[in-house]
N, CA, C and O atoms as a Maestro MAE file, in Angstrom:
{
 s_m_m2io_version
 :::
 2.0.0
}

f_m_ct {
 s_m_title
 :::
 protein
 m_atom[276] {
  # First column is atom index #
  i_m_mmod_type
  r_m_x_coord
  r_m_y_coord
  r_m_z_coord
  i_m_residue_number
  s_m_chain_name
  s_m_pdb_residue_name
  s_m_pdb_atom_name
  i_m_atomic_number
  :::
  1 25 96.277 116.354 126.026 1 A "UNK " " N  " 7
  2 3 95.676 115.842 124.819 1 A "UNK " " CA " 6
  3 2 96.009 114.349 124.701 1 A "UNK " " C  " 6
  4 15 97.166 113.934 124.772 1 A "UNK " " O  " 8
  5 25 94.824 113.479 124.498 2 A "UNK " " N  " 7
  6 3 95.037 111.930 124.176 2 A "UNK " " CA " 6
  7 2 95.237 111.973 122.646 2 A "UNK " " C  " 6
  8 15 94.779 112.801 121.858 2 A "UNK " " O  " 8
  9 25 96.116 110.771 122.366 3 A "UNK " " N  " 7
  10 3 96.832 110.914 121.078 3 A "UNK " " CA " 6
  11 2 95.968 109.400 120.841 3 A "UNK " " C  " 6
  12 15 95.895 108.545 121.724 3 A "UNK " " O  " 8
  13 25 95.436 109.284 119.675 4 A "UNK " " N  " 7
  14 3 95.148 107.524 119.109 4 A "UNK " " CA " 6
  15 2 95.608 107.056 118.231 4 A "UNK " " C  " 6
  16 15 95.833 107.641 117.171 4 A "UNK " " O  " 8
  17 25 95.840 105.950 118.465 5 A "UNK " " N  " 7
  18 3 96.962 105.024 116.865 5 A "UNK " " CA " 6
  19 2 95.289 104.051 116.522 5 A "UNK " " C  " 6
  20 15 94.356 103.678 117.234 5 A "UNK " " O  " 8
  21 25 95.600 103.961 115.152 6 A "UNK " " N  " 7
  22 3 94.510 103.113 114.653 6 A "UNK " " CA " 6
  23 2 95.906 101.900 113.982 6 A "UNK " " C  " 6
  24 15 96.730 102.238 113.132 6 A "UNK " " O  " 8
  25 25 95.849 100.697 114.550 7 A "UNK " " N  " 7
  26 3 97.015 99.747 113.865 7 A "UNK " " CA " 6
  27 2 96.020 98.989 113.112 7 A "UNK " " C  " 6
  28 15 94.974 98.485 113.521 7 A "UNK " " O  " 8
  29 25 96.711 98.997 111.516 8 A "UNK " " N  " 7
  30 3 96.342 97.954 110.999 8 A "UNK " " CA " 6
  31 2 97.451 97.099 109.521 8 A "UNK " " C  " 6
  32 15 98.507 97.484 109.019 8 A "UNK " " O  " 8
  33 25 96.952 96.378 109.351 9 A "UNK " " N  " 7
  34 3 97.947 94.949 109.121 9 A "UNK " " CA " 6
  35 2 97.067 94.605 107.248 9 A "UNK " " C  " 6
  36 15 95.867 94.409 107.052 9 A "UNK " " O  " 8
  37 25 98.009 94.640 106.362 10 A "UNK " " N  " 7
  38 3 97.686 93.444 105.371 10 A "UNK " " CA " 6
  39 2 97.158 92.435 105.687 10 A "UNK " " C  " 6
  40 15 97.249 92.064 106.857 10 A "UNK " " O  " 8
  41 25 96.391 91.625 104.671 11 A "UNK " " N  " 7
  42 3 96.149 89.891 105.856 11 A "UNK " " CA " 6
  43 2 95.567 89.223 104.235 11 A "UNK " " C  " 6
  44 15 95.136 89.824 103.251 11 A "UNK " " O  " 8
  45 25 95.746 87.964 104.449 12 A "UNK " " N  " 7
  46 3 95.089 87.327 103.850 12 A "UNK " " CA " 6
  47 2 95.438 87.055 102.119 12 A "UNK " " C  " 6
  48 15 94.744 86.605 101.207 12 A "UNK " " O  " 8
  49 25 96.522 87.446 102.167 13 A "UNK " " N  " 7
  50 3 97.374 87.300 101.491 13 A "UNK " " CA " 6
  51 2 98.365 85.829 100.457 13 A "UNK " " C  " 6
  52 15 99.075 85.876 99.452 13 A "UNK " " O  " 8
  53 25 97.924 84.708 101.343 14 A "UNK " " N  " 7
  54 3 98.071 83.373 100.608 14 A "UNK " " CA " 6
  55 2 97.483 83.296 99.973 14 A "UNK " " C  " 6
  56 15 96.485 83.985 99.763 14 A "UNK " " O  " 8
  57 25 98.100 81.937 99.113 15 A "UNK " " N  " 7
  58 3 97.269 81.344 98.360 15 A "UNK " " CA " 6
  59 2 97.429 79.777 98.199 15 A "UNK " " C  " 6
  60 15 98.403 79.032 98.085 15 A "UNK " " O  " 8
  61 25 96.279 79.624 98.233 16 A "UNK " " N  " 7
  62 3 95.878 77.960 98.499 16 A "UNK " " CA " 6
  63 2 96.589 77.767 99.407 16 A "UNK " " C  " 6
  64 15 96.586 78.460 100.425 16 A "UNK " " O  " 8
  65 25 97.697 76.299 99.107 17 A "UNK " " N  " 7
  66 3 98.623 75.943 100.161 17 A "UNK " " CA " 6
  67 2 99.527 76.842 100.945 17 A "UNK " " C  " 6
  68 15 99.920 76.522 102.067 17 A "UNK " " O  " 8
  69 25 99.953 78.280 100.196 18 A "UNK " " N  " 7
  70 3 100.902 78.711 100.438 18 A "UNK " " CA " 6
  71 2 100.220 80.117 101.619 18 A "UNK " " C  " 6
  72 15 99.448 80.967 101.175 18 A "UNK " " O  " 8
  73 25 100.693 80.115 103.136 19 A "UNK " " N  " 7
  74 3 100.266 81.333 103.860 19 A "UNK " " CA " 6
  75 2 101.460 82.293 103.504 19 A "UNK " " C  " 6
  76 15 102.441 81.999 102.821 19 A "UNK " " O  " 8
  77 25 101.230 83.287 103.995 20 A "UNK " " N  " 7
  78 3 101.964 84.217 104.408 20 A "UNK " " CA " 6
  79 2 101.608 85.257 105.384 20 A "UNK " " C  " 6
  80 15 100.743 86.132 105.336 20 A "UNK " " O  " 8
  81 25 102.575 84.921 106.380 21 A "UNK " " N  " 7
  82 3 102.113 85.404 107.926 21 A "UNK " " CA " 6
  83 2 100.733 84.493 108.504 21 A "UNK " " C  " 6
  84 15 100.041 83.800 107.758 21 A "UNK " " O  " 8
  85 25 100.515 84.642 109.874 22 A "UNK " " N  " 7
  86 3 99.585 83.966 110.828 22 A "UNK " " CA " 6
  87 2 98.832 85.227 110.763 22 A "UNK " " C  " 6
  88 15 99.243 86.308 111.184 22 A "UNK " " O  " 8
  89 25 97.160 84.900 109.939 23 A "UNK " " N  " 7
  90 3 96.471 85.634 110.529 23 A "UNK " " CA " 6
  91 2 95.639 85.574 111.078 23 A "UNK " " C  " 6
  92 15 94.707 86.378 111.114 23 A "UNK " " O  " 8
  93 25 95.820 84.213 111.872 24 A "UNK " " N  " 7
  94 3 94.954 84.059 113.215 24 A "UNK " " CA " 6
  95 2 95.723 84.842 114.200 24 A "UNK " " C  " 6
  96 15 95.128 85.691 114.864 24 A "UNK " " O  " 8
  97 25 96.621 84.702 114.315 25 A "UNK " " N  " 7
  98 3 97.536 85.199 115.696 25 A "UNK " " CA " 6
  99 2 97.452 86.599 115.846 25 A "UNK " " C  " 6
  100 15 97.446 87.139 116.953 25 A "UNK " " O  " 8
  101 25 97.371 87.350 114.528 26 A "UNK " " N  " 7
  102 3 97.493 88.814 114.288 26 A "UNK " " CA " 6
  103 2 96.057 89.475 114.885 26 A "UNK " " C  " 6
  104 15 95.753 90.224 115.813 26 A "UNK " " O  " 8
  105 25 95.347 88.748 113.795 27 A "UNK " " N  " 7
  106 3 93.936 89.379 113.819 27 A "UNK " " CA " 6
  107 2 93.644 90.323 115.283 27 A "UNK " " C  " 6
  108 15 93.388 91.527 115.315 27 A "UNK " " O  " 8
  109 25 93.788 89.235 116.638 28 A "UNK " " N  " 7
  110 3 92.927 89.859 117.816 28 A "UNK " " CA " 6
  111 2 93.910 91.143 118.364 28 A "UNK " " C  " 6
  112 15 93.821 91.624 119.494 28 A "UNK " " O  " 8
  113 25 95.126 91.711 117.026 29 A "UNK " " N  " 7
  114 3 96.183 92.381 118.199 29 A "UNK " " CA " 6
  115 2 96.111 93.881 117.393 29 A "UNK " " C  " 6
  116 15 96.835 94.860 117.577 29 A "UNK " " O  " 8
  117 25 94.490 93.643 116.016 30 A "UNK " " N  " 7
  118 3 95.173 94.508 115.362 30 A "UNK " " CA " 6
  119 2 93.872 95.368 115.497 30 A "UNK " " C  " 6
  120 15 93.041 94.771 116.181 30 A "UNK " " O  " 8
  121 25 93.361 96.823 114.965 31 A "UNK " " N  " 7
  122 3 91.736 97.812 114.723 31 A "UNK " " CA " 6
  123 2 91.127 97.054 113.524 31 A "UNK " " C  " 6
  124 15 90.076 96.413 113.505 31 A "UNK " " O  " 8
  125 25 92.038 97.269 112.503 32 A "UNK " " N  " 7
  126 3 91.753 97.288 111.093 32 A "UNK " " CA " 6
  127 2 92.475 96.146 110.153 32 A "UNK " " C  " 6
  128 15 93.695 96.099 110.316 32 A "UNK " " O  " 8
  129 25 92.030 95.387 109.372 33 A "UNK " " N  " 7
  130 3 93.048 94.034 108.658 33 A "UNK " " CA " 6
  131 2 92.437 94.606 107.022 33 A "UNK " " C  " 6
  132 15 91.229 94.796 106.879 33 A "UNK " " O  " 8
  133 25 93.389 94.831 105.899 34 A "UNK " " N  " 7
  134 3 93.335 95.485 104.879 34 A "UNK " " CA " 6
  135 2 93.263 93.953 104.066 34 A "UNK " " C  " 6
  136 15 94.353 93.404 103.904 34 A "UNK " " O  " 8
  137 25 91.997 93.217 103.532 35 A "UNK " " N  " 7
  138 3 92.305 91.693 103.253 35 A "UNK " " CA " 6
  139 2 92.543 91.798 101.972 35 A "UNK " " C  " 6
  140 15 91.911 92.557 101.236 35 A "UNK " " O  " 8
  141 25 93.696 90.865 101.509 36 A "UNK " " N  " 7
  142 3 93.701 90.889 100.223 36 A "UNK " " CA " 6
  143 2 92.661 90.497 99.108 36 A "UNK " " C  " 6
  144 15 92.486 89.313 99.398 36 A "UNK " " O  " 8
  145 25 91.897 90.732 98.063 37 A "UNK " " N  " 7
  146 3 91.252 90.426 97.308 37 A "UNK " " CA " 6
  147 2 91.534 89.724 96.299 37 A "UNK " " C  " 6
  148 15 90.546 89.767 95.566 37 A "UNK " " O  " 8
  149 25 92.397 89.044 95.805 38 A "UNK " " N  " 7
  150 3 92.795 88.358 94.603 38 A "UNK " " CA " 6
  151 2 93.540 89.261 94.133 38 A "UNK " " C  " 6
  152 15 93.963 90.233 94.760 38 A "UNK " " O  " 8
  153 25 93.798 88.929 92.721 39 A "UNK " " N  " 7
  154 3 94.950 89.884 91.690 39 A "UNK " " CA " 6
  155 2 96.236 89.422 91.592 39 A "UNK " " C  " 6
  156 15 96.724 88.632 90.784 39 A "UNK " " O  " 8
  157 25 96.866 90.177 92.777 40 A "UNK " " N  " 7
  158 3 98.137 90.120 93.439 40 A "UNK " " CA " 6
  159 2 98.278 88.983 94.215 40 A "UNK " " C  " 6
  160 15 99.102 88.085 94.044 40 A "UNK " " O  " 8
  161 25 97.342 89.075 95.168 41 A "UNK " " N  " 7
  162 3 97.419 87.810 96.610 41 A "UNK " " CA " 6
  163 2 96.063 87.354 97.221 41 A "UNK " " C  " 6
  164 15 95.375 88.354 97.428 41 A "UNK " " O  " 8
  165 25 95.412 86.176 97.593 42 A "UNK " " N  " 7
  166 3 94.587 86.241 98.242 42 A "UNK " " CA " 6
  167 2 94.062 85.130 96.934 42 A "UNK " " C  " 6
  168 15 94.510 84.828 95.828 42 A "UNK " " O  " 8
  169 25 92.952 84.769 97.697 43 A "UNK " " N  " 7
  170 3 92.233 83.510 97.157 43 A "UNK " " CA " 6
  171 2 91.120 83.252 97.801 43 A "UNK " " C  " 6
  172 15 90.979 83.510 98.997 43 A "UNK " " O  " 8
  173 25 90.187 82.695 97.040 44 A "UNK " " N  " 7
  174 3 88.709 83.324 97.565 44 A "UNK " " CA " 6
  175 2 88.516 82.333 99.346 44 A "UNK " " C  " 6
  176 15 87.985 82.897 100.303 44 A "UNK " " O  " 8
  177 25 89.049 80.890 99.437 45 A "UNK " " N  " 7
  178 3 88.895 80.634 100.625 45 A "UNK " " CA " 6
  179 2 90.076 81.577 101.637 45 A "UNK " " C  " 6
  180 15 89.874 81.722 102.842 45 A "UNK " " O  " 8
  181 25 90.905 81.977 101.162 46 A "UNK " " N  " 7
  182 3 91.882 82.778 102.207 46 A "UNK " " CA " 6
  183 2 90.719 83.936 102.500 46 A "UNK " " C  " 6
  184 15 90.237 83.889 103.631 46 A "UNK " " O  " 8
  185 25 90.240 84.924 101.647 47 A "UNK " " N  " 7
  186 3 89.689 85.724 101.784 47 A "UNK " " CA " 6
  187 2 88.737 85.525 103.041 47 A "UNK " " C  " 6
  188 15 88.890 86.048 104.145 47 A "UNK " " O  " 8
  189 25 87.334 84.329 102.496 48 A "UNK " " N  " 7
  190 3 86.814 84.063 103.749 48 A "UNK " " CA " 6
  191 2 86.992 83.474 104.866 48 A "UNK " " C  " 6
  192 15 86.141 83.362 105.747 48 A "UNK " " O  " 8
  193 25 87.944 83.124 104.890 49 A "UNK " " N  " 7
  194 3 88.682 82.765 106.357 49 A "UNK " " CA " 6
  195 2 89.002 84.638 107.015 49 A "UNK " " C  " 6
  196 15 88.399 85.179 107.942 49 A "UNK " " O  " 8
  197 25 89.605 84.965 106.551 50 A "UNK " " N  " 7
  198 3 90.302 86.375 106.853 50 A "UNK " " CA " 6
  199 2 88.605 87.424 107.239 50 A "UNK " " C  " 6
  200 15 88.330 88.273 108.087 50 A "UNK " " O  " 8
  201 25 87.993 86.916 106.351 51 A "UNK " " N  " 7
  202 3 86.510 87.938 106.719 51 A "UNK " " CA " 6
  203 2 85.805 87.735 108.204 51 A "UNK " " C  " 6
  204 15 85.244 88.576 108.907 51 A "UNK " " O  " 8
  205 25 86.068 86.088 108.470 52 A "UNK " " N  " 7
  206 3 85.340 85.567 109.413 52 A "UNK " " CA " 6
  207 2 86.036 85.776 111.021 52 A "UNK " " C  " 6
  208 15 85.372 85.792 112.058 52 A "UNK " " O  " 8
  209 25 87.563 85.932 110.926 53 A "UNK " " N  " 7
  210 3 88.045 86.270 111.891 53 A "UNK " " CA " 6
  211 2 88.156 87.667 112.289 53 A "UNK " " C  " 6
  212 15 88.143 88.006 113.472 53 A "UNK " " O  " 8
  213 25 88.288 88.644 111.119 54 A "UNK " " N  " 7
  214 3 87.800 89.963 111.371 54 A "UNK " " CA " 6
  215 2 86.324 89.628 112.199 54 A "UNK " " C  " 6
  216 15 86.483 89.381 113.395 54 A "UNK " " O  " 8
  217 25 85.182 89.601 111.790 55 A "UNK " " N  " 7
  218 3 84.138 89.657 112.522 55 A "UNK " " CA " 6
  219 2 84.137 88.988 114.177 55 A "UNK " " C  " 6
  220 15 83.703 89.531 115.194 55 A "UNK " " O  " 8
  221 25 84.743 87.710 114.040 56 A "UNK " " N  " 7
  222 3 84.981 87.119 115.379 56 A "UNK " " CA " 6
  223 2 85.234 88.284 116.257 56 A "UNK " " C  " 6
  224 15 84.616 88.554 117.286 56 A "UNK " " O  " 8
  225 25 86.678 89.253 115.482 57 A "UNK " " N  " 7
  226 3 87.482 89.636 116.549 57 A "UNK " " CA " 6
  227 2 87.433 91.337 116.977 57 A "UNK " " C  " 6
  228 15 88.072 92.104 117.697 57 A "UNK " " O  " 8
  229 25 86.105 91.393 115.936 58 A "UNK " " N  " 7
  230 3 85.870 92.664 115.649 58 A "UNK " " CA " 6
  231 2 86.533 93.691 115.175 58 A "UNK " " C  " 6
  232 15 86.269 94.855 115.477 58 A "UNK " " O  " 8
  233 25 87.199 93.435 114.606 59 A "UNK " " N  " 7
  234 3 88.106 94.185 114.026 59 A "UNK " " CA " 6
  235 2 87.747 94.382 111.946 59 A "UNK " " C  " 6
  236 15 87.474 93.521 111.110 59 A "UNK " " O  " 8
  237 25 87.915 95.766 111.829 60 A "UNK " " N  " 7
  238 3 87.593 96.533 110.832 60 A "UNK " " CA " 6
  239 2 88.037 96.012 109.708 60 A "UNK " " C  " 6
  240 15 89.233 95.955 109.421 60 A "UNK " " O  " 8
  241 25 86.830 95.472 108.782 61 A "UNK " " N  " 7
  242 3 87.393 94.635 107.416 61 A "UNK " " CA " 6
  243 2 87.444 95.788 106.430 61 A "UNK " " C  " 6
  244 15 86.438 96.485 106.300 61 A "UNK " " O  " 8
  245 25 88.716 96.084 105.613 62 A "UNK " " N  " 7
  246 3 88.742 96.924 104.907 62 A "UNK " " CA " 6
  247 2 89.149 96.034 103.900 62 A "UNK " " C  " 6
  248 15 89.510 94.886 104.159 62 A "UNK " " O  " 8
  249 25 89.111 96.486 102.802 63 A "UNK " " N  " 7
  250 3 89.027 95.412 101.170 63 A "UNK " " CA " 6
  251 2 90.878 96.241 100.506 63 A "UNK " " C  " 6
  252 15 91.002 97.443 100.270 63 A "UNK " " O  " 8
  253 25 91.779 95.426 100.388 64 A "UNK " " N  " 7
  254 3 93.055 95.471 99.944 64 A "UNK " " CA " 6
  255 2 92.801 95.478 98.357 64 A "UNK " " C  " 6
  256 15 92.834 94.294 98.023 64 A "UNK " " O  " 8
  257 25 92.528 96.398 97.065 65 A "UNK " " N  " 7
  258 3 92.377 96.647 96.148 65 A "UNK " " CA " 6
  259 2 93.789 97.199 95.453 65 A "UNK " " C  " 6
  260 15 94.436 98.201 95.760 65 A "UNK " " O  " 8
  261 25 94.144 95.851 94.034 66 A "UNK " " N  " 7
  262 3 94.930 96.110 92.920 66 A "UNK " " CA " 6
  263 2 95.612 97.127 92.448 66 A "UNK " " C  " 6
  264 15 96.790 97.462 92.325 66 A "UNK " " O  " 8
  265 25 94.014 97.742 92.097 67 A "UNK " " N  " 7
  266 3 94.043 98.978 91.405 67 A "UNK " " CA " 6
  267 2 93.452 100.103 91.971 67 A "UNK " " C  " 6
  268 15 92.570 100.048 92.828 67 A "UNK " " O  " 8
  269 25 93.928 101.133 91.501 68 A "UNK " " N  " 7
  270 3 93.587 102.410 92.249 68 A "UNK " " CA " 6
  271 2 92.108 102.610 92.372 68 A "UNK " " C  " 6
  272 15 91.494 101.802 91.676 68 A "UNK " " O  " 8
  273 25 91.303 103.486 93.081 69 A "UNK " " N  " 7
  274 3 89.675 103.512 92.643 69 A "UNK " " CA " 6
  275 2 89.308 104.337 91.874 69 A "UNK " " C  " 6
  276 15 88.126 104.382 91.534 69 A "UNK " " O  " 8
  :::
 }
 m_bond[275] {
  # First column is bond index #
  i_m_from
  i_m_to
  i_m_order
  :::
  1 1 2 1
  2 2 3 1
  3 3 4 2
  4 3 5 1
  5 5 6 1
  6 6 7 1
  7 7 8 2
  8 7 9 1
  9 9 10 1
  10 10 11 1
  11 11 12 2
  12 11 13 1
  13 13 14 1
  14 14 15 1
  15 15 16 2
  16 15 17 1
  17 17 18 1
  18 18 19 1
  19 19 20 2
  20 19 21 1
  21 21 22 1
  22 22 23 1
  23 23 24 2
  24 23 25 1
  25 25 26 1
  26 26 27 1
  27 27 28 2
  28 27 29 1
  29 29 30 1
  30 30 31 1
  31 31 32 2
  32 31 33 1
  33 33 34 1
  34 34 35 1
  35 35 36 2
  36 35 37 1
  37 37 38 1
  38 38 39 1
  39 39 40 2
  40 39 41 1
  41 41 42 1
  42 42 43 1
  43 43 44 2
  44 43 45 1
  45 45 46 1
  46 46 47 1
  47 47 48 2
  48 47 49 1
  49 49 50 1
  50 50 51 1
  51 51 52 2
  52 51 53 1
  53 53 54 1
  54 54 55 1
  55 55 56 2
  56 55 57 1
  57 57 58 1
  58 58 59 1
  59 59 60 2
  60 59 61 1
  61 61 62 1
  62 62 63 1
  63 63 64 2
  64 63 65 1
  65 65 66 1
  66 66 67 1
  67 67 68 2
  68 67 69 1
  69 69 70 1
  70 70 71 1
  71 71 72 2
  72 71 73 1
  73 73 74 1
  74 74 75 1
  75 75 76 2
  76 75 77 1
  77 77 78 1
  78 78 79 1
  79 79 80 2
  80 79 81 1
  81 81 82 1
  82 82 83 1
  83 83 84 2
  84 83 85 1
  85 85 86 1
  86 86 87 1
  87 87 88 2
  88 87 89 1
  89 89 90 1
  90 90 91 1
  91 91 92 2
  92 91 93 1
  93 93 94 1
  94 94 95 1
  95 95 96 2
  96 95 97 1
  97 97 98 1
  98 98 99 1
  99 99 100 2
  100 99 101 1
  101 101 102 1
  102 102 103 1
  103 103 104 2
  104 103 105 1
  105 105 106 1
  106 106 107 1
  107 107 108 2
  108 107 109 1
  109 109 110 1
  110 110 111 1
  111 111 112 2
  112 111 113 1
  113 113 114 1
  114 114 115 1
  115 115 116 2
  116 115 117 1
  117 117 118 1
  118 118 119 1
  119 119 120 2
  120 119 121 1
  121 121 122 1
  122 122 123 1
  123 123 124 2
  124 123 125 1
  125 125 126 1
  126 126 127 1
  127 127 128 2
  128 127 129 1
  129 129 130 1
  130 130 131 1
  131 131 132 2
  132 131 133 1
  133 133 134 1
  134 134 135 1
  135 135 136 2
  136 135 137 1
  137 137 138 1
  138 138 139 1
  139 139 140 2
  140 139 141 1
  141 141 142 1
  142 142 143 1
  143 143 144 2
  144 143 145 1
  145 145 146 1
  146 146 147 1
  147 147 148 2
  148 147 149 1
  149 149 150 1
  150 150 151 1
  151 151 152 2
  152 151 153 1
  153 153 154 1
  154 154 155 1
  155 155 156 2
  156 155 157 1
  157 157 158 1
  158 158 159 1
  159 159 160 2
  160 159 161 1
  161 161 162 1
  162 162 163 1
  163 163 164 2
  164 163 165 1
  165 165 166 1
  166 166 167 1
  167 167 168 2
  168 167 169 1
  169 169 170 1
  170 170 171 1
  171 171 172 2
  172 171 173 1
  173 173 174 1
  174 174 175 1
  175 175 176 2
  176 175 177 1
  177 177 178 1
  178 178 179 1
  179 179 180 2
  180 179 181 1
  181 181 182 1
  182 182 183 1
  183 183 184 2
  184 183 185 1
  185 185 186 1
  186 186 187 1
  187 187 188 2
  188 187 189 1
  189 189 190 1
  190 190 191 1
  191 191 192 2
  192 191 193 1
  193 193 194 1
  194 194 195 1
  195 195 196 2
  196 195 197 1
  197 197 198 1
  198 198 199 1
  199 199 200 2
  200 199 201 1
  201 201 202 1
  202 202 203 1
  203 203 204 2
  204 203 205 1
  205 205 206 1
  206 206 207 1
  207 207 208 2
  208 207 209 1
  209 209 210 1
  210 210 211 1
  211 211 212 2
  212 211 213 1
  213 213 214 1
  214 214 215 1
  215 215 216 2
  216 215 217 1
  217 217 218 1
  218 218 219 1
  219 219 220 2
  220 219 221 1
  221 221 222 1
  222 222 223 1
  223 223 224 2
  224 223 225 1
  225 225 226 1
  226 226 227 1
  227 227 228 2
  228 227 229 1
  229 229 230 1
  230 230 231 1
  231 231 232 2
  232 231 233 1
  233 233 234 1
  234 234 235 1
  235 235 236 2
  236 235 237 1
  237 237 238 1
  238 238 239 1
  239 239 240 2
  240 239 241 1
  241 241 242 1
  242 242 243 1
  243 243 244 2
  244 243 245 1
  245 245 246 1
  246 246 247 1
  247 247 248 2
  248 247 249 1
  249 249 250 1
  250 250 251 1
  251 251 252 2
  252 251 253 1
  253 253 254 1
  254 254 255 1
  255 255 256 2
  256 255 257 1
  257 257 258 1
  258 258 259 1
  259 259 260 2
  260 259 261 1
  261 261 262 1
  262 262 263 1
  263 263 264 2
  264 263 265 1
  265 265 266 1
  266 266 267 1
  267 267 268 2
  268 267 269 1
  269 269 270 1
  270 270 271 1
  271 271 272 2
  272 271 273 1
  273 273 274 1
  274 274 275 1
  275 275 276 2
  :::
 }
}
C-alpha cells in the first residue's frame, strides 16, 4: 500500500513592512499554502503576492479564515 502526505504551510501572513517567514522559498516545497486573509494577518498586497506564487508554482490556494464557517 502507497501511503500520501498532502504538506501544507500558513503563508502570507505579513503585514506591510513586516514578513513573516519566506514565502517565496516555501511556496515551490509545499501541495497546499493556507493564505492568510486579513483579520489576524495578511494584507491585501501580501495576499496577492501569496496568490500569484501559488499559481506560478501550482500549488493549492486555500483561503486561511478568522472565523469559523
Amino acid at each position: 500500500m502507497t501511503k500520501q502526505l498532502t504538506l501544507n504551510c500558513d503563508m502570507g501572513e505579513g503585514f506591510g513592512p513586516w514578513d513573516m517567514g519566506d514565502d517565496k522559498a516555501i511556496m515551490p516545497l509545499i501541495d497546499a499554502a493556507n493564505i492568510a486573509c486579513g483579520g489576524h494577518a495578511g494584507d491585501p498586497s501580501t495576499m496577492r503576492h501569496c496568490v500569484e506564487l501559488a499559481k506560478r508554482h501550482k500549488t493549492e490556494n486555500r483561503r486561511s479564515r478568522l472565523l469559523p464557517r
